[in-house]
N, C-alpha and C positions, 0 to 999 in steps of 0.2 A: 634737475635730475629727478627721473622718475621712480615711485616710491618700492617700484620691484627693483628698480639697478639700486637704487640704498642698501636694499635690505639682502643683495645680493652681494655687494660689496664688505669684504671683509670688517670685523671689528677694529678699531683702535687704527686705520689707516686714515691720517688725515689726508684730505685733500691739497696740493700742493699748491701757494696761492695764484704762482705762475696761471696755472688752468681754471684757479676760480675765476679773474677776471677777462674780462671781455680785450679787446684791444685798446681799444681809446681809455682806458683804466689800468693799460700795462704800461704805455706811452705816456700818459701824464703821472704815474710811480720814477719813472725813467730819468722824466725831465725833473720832475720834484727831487729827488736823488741828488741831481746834478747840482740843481737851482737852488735850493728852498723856497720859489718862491711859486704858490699855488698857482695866483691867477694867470701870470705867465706861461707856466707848464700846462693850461686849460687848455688854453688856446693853442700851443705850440702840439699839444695833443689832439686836438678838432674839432674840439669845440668853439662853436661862435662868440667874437667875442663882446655881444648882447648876453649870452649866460656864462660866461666864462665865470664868474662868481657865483652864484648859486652851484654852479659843476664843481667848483674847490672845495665850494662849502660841505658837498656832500663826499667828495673823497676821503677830503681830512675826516669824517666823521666815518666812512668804512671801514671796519676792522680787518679785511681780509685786503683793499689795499694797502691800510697803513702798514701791515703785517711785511707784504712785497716791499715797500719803502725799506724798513728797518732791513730786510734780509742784503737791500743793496747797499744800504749804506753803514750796518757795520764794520764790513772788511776797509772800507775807505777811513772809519775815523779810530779805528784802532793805529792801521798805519800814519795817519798824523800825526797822533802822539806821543812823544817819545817816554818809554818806558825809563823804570829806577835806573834800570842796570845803564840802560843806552847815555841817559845825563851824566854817570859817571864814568862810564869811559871815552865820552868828549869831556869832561871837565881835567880826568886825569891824562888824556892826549895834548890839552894846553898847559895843565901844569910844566909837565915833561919837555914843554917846549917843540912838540912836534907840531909839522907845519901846518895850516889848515888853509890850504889854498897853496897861493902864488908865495908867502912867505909865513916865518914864525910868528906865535904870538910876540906881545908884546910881554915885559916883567912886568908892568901892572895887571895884565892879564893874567897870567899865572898865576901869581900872588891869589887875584880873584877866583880862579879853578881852584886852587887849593884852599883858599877859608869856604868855596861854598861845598866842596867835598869833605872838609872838617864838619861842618854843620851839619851834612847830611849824615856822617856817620855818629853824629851827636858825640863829638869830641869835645867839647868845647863849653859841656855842663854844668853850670856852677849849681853847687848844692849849698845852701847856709840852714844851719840850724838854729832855730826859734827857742829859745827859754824863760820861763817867766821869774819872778823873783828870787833870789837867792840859787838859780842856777837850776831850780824844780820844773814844771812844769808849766805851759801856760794856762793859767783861768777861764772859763769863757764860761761864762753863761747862756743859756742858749735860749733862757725863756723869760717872758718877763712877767711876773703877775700882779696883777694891781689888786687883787682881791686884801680884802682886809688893811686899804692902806687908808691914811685921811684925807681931809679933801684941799690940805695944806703939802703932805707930800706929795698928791699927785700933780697939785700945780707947780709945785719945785721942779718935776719931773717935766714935767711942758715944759717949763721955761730954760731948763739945760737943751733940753731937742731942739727947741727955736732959733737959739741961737746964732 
């Protein structure tokens, strides 16, 4: 781009990465997308495959194609994975016993929908409370200082740690 279309070119409009790159650099985004696997997608994009590695080496390290990468392969791995809501209502559709295919779950399935839907909604919390002596509070000391001690307590004190 030359430096009067720059400076003609509104402020704050990024360049869309689509039109940053060249062809052979939209094609191997495309295929990387696909694949993950660079040096494949080098070559599958046209480069030869004498440099098909040095070409990966330098796309991985492109910020405007890695940038085209991410834009394609967001919308793909959001929908792979399934969301809170989505785990619980396949866990609570086999509690319930509704079919998931050709037939019902099974009651050990269930059973398993509903402890890992108990878990999820942290049903199943146990709390115990800590007391120290007579019912008070616990002690803890949090520091320890050897200053001012002898050189008979401080070995007392190594040999309680060693043990």
């Amino acid at each position: 781009m030359t430096r009067k279309a720059r400076e003609a070119r509104p402020k704050g409009l990024a360049q869309a990465p689509e039109k940053a790159l060249n062809e052979r650099q939209r094609r191997w985004a495309e295929h990387y997308a696909a694949s993950g696997n660079a040096l494949q997608s080098a070559i599958a994009a046209g480069y030869s495959p004498n440099s098909a590695r040095s070409q990966s080496d330098r796309m991985l390290k492109n910020a405007e194609v890695m940038r085209y990468v991410a834009t394609l392969t967001q919308p793909a791995e959001q929908s792979r994975i399934a969301s809170r809501a989505e785990r619980q209502q396949f866990w609570t559709s086999v509690m319930r016993g509704e079919p998931q295919g050709d037939e019902p779950p099974r009651f050990a399935d269930r059973l398993k929908a509903s402890e890992l839907l108990g878990k999820a909604q942290a049903d199943f919390v146990e709390r115990h409370e800590l007391t120290g002596q007579a019912g008070g509070p616990i002690q803890q000391e949090t520091a320890l200082s050897l200053e001012g001690k002898s050189i008979e307590e401080l070995m007392a004190l190594y040999k309680t740690w060693t043990r």
